[in-house]
Every structure is written in C-alpha cells, then in structure tokens.
LOMISE-517649 format. One line per 2 residues: for each residue x, y, z of N, C-alpha, C. Coordinates in pm, 1 decimal. Each point is the difference from the previous one (the first is absolute). Layout:
% LOMISE-517649
X:Y:Z:X:Y:Z:X:Y:Z; ...
This chain:
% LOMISE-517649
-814.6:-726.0:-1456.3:63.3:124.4:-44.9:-100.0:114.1:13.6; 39.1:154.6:6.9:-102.4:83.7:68.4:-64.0:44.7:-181.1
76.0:-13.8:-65.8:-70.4:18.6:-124.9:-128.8:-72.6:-27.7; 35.9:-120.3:31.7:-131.2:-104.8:-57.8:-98.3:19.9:89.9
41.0:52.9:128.6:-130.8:8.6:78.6:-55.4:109.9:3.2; 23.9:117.7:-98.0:-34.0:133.8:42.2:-110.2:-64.7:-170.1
28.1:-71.1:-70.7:-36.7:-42.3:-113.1:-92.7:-84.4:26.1; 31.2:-91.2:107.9:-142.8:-62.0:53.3:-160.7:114.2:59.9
120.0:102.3:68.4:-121.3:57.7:81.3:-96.1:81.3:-63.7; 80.3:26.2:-121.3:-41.5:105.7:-138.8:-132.8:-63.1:-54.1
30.4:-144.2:-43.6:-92.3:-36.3:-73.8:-104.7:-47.0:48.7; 7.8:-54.7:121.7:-105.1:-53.9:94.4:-108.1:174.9:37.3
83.1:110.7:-12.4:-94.6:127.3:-2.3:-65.5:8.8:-94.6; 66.2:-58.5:-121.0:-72.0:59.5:-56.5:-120.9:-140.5:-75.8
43.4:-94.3:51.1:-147.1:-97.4:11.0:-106.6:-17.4:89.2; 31.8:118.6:93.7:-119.9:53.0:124.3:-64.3:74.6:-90.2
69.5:126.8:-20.4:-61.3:83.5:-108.6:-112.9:-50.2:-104.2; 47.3:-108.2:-71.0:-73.2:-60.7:-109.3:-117.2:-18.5:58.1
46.7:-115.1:95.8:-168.2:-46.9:21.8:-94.5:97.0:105.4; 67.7:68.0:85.3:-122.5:126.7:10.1:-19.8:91.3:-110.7
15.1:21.6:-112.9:-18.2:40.8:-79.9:-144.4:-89.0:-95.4; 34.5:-109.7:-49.1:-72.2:-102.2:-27.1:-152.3:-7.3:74.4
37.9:28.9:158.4:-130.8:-56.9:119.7:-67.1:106.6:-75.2; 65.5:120.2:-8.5:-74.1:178.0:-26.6:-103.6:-15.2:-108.8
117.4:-31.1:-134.1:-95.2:-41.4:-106.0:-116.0:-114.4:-21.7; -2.6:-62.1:74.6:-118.0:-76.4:24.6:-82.9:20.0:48.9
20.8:117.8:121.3:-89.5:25.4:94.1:-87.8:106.3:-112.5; 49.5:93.4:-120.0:-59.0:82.7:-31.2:-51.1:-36.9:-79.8
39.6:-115.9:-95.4:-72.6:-91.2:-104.6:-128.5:-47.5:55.0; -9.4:-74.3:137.1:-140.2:-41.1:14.7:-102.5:126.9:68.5
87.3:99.6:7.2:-75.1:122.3:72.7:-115.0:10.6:-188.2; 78.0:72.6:-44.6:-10.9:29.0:-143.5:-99.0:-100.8:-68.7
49.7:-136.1:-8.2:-111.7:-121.0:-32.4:-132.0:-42.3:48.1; -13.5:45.1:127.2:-107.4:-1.1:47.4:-108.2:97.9:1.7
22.2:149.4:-37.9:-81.9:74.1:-61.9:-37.2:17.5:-150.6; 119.1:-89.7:-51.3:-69.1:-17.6:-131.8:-88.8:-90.8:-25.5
16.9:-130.6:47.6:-101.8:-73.1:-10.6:-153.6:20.6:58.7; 42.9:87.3:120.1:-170.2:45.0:63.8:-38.1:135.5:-121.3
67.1:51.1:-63.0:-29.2:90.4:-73.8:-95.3:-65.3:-168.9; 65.7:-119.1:-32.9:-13.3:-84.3:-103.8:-104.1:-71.0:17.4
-26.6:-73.6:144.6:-138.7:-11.5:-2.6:-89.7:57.4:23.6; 1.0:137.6:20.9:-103.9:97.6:45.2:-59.0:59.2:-168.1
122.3:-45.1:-102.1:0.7:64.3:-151.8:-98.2:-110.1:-62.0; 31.0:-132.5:31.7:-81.9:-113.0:-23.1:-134.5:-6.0:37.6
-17.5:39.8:112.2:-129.7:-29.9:61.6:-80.0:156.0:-71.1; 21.4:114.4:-45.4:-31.7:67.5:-65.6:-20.2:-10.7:-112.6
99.1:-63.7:-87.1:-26.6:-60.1:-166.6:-106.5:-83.6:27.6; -45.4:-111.4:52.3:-108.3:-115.1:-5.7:-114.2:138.3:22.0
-1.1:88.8:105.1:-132.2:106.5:5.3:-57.2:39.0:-112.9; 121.1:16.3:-56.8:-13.8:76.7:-166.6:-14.5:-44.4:-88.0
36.9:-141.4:0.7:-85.0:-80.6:-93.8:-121.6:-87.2:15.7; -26.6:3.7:61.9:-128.0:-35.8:105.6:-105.5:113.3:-44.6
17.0:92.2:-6.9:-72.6:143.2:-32.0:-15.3:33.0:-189.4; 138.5:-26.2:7.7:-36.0:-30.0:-208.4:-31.6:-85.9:-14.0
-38.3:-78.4:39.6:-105.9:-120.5:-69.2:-88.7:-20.2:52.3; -100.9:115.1:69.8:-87.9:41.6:50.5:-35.7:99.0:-118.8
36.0:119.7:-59.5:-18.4:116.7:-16.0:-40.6:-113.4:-104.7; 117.9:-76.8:-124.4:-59.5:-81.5:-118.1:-96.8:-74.5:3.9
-48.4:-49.6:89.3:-138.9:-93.7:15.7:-92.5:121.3:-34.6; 11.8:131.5:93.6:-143.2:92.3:15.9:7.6:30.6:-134.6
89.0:26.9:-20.0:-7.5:33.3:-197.4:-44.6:-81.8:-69.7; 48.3:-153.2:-26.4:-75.9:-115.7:-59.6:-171.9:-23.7:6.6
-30.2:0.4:133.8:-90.4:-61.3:50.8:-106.0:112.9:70.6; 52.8:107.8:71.7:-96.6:73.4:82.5:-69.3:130.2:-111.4
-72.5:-9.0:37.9:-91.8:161.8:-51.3:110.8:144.9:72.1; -57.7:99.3:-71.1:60.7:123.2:19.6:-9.6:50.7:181.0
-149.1:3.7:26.1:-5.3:-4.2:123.5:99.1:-74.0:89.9; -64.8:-150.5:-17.1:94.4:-83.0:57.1:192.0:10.1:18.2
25.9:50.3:-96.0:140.7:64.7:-68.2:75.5:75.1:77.4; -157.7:122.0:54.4:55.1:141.4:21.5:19.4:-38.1:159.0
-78.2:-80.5:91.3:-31.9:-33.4:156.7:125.7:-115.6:18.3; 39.5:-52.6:-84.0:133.8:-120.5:10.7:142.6:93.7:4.4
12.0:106.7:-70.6:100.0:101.2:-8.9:-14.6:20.9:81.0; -84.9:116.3:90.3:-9.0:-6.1:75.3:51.8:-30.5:154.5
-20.4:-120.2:-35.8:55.3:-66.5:127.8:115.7:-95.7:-28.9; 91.7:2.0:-95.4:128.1:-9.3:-41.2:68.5:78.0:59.3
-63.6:134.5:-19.8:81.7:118.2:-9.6:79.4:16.7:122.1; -65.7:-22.5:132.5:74.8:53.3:156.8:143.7:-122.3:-76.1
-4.5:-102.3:-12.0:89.7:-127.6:-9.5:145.9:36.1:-43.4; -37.9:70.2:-134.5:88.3:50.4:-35.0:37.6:157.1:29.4
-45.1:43.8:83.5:65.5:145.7:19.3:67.4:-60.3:117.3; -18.2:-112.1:82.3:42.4:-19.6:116.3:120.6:-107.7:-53.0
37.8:-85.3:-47.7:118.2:-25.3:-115.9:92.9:95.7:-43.9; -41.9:133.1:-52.5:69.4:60.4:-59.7:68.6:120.2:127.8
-66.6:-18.8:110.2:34.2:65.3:183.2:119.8:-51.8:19.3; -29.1:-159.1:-3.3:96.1:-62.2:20.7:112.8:13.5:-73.2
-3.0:-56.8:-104.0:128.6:2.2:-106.7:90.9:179.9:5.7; -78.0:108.0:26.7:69.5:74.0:17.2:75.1:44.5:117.4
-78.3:-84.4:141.9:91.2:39.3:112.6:106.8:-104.7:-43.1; -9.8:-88.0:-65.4:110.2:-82.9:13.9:98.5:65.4:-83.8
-3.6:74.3:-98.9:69.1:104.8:-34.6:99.6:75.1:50.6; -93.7:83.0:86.6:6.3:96.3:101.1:122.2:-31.8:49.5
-13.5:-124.4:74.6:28.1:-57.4:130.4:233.6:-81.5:-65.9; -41.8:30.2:-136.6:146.1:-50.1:-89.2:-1.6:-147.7:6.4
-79.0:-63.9:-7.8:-22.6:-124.3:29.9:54.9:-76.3:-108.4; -7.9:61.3:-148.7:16.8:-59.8:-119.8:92.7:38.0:-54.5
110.5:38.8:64.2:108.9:48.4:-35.3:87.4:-78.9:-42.5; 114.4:-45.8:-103.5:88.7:-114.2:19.8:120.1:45.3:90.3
34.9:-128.8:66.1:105.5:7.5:101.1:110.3:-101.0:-66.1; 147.9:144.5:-5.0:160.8:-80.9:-34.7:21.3:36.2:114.3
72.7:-150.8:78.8:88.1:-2.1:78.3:108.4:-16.1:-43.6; 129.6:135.2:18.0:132.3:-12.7:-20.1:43.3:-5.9:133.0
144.3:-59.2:-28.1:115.0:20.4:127.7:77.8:138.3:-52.2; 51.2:71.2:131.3:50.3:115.9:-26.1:81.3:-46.8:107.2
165.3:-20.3:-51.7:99.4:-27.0:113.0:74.9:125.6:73.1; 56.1:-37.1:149.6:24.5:107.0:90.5:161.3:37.2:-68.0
-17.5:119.7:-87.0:131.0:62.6:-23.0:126.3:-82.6:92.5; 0.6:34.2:132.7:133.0:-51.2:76.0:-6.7:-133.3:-62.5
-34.8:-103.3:-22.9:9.4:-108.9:-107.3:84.9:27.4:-100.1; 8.2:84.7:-48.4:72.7:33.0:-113.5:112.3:25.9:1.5
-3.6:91.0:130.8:108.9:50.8:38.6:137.3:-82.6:33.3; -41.4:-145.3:86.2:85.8:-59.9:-22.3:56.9:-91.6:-87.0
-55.9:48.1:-114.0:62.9:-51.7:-166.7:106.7:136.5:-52.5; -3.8:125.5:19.1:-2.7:105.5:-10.8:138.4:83.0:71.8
-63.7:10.9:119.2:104.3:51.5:108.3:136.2:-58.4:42.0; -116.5:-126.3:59.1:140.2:-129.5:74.9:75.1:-38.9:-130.9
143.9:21.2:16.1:84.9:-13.6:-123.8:95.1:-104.8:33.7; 27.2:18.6:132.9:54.3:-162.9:54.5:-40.6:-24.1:189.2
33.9:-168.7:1.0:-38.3:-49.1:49.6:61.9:109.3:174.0; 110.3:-0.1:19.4:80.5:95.3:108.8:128.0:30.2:-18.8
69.5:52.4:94.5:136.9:19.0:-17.4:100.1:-19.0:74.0; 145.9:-86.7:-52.4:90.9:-36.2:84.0:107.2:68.5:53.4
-40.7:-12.5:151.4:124.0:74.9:91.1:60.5:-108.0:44.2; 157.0:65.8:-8.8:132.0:-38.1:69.7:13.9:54.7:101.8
5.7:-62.3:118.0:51.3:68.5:110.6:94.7:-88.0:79.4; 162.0:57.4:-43.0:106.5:-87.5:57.0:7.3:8.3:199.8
40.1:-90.4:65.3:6.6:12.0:132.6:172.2:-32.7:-34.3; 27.7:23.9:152.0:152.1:6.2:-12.6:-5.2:-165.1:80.7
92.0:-49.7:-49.3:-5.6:-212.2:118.9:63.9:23.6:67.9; 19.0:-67.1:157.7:12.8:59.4:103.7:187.0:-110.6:-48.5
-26.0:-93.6:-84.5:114.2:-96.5:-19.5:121.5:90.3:-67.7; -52.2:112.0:-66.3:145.5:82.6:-50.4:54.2:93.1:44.3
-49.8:-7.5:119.2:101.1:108.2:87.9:104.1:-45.9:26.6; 109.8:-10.1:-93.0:116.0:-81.5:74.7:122.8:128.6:-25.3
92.2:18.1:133.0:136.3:24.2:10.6:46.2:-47.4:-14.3; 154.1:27.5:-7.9:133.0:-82.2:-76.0:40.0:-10.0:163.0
114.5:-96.5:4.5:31.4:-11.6:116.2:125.6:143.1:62.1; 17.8:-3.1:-144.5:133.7:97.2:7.3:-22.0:138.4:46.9
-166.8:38.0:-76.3:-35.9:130.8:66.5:-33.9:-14.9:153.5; -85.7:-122.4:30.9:-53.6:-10.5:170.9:200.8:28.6:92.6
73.2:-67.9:-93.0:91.5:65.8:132.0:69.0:118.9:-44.3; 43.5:38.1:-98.7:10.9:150.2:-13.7:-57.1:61.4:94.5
-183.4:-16.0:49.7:-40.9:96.6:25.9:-7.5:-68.7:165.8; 52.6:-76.4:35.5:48.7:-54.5:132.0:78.6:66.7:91.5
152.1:3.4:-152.5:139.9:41.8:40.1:-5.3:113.9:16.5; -61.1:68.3:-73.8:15.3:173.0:-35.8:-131.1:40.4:28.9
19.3:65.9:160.0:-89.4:94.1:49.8:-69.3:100.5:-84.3; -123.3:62.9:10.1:-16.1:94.2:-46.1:70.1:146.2:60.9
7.2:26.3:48.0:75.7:141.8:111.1:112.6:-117.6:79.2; 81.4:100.3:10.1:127.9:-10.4:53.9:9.7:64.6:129.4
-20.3:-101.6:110.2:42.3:66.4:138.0:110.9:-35.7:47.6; 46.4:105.6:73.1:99.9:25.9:26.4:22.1:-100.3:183.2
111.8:-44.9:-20.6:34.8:-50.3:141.8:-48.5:70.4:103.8; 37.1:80.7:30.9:-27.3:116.5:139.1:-156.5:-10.4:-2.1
-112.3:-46.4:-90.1:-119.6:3.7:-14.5:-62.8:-126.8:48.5; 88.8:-109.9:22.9:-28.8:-88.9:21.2:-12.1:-59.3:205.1
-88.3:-59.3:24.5:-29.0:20.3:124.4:-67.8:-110.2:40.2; 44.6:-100.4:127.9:-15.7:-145.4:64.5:-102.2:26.0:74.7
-84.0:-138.5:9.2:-64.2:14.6:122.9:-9.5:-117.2:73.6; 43.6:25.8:127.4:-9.7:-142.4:52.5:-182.7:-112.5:49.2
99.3:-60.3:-37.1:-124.8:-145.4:36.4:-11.7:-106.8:87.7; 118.3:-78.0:34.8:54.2:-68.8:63.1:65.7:-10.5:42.6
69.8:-45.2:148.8:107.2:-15.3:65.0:27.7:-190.7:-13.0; 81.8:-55.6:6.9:31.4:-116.1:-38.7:48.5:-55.3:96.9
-9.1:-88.5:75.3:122.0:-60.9:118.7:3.9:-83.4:-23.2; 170.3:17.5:-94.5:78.4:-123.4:7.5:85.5:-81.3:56.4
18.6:71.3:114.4:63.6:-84.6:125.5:172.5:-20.1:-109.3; 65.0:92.4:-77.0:95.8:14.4:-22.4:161.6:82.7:34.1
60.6:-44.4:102.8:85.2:113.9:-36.1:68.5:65.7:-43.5; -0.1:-72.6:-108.6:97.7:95.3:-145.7:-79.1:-20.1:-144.1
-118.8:32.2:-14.8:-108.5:-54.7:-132.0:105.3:129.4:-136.1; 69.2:-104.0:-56.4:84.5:69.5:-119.2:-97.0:-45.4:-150.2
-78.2:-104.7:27.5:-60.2:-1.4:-142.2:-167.8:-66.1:13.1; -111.5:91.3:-79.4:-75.0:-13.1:-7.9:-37.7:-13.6:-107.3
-148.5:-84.0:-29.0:-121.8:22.2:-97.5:-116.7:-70.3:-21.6; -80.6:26.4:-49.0:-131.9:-40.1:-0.2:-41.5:-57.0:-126.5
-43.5:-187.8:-10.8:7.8:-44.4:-88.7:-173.8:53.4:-37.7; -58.9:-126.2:-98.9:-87.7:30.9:-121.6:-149.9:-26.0:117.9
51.8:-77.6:138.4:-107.7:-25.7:69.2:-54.2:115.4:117.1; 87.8:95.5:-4.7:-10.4:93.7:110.1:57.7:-26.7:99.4
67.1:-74.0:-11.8:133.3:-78.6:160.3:112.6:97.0:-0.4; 17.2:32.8:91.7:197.7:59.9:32.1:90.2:-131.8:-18.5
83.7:51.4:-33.4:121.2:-87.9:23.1:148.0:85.9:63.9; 62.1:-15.3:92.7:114.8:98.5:95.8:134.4:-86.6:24.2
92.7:39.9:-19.1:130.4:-46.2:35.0:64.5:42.5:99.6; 58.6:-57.7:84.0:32.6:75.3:113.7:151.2:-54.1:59.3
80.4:100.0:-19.6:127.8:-28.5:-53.2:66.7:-15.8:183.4; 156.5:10.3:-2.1:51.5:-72.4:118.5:-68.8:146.4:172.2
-26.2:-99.0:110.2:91.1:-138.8:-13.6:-111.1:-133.8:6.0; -155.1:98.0:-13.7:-117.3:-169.8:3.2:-37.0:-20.2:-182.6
133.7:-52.1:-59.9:-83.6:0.8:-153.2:-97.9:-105.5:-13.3; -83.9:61.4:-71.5:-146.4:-100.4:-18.2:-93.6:60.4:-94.8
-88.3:-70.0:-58.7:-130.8:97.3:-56.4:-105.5:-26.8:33.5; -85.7:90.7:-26.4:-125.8:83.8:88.6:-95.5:-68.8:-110.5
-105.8:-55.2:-13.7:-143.6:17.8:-49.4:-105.8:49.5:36.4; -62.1:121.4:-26.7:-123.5:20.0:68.1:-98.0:42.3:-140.7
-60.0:-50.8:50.2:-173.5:-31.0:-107.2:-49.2:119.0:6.0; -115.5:43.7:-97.0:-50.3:144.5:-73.0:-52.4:55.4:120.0
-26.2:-57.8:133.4:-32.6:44.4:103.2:124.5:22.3:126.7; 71.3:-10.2:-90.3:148.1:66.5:81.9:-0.4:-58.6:149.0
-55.8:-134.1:22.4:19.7:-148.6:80.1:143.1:-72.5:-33.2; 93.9:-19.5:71.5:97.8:-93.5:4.9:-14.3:-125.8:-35.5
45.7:-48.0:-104.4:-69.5:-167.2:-34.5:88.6:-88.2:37.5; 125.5:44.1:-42.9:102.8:-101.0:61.4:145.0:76.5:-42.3
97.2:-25.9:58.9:126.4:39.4:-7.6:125.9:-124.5:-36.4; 61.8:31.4:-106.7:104.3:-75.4:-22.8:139.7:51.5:36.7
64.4:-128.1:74.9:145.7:46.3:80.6:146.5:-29.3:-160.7; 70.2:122.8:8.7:59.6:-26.8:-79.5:180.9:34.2:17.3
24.7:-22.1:187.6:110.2:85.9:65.3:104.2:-113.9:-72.7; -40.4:-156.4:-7.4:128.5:-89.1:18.5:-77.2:-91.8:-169.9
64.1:16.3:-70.7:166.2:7.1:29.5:-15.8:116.9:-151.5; -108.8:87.5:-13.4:-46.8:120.6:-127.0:-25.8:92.2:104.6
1.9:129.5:-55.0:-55.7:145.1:51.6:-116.1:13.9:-94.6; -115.1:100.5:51.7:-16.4:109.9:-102.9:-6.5:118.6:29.3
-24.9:80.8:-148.3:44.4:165.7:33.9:-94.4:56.7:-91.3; -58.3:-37.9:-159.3:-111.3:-2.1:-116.7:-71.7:-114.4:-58.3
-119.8:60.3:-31.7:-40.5:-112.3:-59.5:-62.7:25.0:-134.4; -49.7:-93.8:-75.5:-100.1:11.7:-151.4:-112.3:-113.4:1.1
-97.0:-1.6:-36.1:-67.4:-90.2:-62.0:44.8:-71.3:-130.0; -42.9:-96.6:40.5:85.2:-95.7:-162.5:-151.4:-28.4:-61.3
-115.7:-20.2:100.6:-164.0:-11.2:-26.0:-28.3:-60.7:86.9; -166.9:7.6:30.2:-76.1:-20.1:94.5:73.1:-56.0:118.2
47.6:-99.9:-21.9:46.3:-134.4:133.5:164.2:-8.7:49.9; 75.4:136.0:-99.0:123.9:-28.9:35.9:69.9:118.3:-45.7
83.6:-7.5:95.8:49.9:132.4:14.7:157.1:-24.4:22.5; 118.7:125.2:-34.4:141.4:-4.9:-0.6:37.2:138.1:114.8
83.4:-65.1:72.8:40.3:19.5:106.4:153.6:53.9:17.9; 27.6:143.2:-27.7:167.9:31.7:-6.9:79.3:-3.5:153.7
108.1:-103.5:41.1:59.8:-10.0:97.9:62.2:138.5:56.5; 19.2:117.4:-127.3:131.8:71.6:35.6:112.7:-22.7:43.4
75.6:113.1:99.9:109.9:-31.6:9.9:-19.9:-81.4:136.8; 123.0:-70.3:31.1:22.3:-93.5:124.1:147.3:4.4:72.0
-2.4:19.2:128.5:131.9:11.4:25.9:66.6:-129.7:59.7; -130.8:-86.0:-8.2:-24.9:-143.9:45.4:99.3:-104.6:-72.5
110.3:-59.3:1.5:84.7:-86.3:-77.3:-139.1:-140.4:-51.7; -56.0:-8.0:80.7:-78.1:-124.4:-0.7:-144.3:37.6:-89.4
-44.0:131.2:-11.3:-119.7:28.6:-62.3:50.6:24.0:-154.9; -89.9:-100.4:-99.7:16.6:69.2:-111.1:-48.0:110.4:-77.1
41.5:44.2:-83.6:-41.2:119.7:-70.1:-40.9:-15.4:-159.0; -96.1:90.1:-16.6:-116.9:-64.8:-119.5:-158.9:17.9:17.7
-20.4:-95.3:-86.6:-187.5:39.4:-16.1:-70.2:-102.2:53.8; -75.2:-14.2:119.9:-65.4:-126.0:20.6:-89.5:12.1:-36.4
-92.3:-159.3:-65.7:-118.3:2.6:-102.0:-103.6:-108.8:138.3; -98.4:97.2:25.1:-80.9:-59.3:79.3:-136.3:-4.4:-8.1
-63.3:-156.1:63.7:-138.7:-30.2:-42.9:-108.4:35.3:33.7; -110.3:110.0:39.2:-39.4:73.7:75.3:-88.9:-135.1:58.3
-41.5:-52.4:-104.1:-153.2:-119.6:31.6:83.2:-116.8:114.8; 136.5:-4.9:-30.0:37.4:-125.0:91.3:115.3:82.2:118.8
-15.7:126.9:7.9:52.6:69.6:101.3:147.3:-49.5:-7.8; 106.7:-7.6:-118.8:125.5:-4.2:0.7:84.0:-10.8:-97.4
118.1:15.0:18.5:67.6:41.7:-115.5:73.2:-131.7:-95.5; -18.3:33.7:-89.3:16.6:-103.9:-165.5:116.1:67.5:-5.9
101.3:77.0:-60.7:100.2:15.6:-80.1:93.7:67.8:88.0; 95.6:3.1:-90.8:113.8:158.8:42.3:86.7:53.4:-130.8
-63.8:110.5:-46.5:65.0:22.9:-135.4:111.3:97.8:50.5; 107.0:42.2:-91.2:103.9:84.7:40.4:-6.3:138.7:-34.0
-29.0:98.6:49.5:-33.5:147.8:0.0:-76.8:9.4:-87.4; -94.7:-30.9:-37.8:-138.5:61.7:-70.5:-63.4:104.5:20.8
26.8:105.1:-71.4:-85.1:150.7:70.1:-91.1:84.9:-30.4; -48.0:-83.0:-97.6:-141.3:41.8:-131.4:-51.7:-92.4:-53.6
-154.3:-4.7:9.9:-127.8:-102.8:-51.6:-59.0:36.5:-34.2; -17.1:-5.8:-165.4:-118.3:56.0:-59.1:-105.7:-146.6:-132.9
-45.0:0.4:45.6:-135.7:-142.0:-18.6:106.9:-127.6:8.7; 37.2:-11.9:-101.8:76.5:-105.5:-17.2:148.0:-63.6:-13.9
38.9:114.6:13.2:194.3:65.0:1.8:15.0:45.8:170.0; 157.8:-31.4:-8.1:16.8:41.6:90.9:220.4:85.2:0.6
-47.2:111.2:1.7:181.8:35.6:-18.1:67.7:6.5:113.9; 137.9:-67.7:-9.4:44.4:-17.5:103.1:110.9:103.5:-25.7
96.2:14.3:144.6:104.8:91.6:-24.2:79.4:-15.9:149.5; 111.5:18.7:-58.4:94.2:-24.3:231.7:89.7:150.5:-36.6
C-alpha cells in the first residue's frame, strides 16, 4: 500500500538522520576529551612541581640557616613563576572551561508534528466505461428510418456501374441475394433463370419453358428461391409459384399464385 511505504521511507530517513547525528556527537566528544585530558595532565604534572617545591621551602625552614634559606628561594623561585606562566596560558587559552553538550533539534523536525495535519488527500476522478455506451434499438432505427434533411426526388441522381449480360430476352424479374449474385427471370419465349456471381460471371442457367414459365422472383434464403410462372397462354403450362433449389440446380415445388415473401410467410392471392 503507498501509505505504508511512504511510512517506510519516512522512518528509515529519519534513522539515517539519527545515526549521522550520533557519528557527529562522538566525533565532538572525543575532539573535546582529548584536550581535556592533555590539559589534566599538564595540571598534574604541575601540582607534583609544586609540591616538590613546598617541601623544599619546609625542609630550608626546619633545617637550613637563613643564608642557606635565602639562596634555596632563590632558586625555587624561576620554578614557580614558570608554573604560574603556565597555569595562566592555560587560562588564557579557555582550557578550563566546563563543557555542556546539548542537542538543539532542526525546527523542520517539528514542523512535521506541527504543520503536517494529515497524511494526503483523496481524489475521485470518475472515467466514463467504454461498456455504457449503449443505444436502444428503437432509437438506432428511428435514426435509420428518419433522415436528417429531407431530399427531395428531383435531387436524387444514379450513377452507373455496370452493364450485366444476361443473355435474356425478356429479363422481367431481378435481384441480388445476401452473396452479391444476380438472380434474372426471363420470361417467354426462352423461360429460364440466370445466375451470375458478385463478378457478374454466368454460373449456370436453369430451363424452366416445359412444363412452368417464369416472369418474378423472391428469395425464400440463401439456397432457394420462388419463381412466379405468370400468365400462360399455354393449355399445357401451369400457372403458380415454382420453388427451386439453387445448390441442386432445380425445381422442388409448385405452389398456387404466391405473390409476397416476407422471412417466413408467404401471401398468396389469384
């Protein structure tokens, strides 16, 4: 979690801190310790002078004559003026001063007891999901059915693309199924139908003069298609809907005037 680690990184600073802090104070403790002790024995080796010298001066008093007394002073005397040289440069010099070491902490320390009042702060920031963009179906064709601007017929304008040869001479019914194929009817006197593939190639032709016509057609789906005879002046040709197999190139049924197919219905009417 980014909390615990901003909490890790915090405290690990501030246990760098410590112990260079720590190295510091040590370093100034033995700075500090080591002139006192050369200072302490320089105080030592001066006290033994000085008593070394008073119990000199008490012997000449006990024991020596006045003369003797006055030539021993004398030559005491440089000893201790040169003692008392000393002891005052050491003076001088603050040597005998006592030393408190305090810690004095860095304000910004404080500060973050002080200042920092919390840890950070939480932002929301919503995104939109790409999963709720949803339309109704009802609006996608509303807006299918119903153009935005309204043009007018006379505005409307073809352009050609293809010429087709269907080798028909009476093509009364066309259309183009889900594969990009034509399909053509080609009414008296060669009735038959036309297949040609999305490359408007002839694939094969079905004969449909004896003993059906055709004149329209529909898709029923992919593989089969209905075939309207129209009229016939033929006693022998019947009249009606032939139902034919595109995949086995021939015709399955003969329904009786069927003249509308829509998916799964079909209305008939004579």
């Amino acid at each position: 979690m980014e909390i615990d680690s901003m909490k890790m990184l915090i405290n690990n600073h501030l246990d760098t801190l410590k112990e260079d802090f720590l190295k510091e104070l040590d370093k100034v403790c033995h700075s500090y310790s080591d002139g006192i002790q050369t200072t302490i024995s320089s105080l030592s080796d001066q006290e033994k002078e000085m008593e070394h010298c008073e119990n000199e001066v008490k012997n000449m008093k006990k024991y020596a004559t006045n003369l003797q007394t006055f030539h021993g002073i004398r030559t005491i005397q440089p000893k201790v003026i040169d003692n008392e040289m000393r002891l005052q440069t050491i003076i001088e010099n603050k040597c005998l001063k006592n030393i408190n070491i305090q810690l004095e902490l860095d304000y910004k320390i404080h500060e973050i007891l002080t200042s920092v009042r919390k840890f950070g702060s939480i932002l929301i920031k919503e995104i939109p999901s790409h999963y709720t963009n949803i339309s109704s179906k009802k609006n996608q064709q509303a807006q299918i059915s119903v153009p935005k601007v309204m043009q007018s017929i006379n505005n409307i304008s073809v352009e050609f693309k293809h010429t087709l040869n269907t080798k028909c001479k009476w093509p009364t019914g066309c259309l183009i199924n889900r594969k990009g194929a034509f399909l053509l009817t080609d009414y008296a006197p060669n009735e038959k139908l036309v297949y040609l593939n999305a490359k408007f190639k002839t694939e094969y032709t079905i004969k449909l003069s004896t003993p059906y016509s055709s004149f329209d057609l529909s898709c029923l789906d992919e593989n089969t298609v209905a075939v309207t005879t129209g009229h016939s002046s033929d006693l022998k040709q019947r009249t009606g809907i032939s139902i034919i197999d595109l995949t086995k190139e021939k015709l399955l049924s003969l329904l009786i005037y069927p003249v509308i197919h829509t998916e799964s219905h079909m209305m008939v009417s004579q």
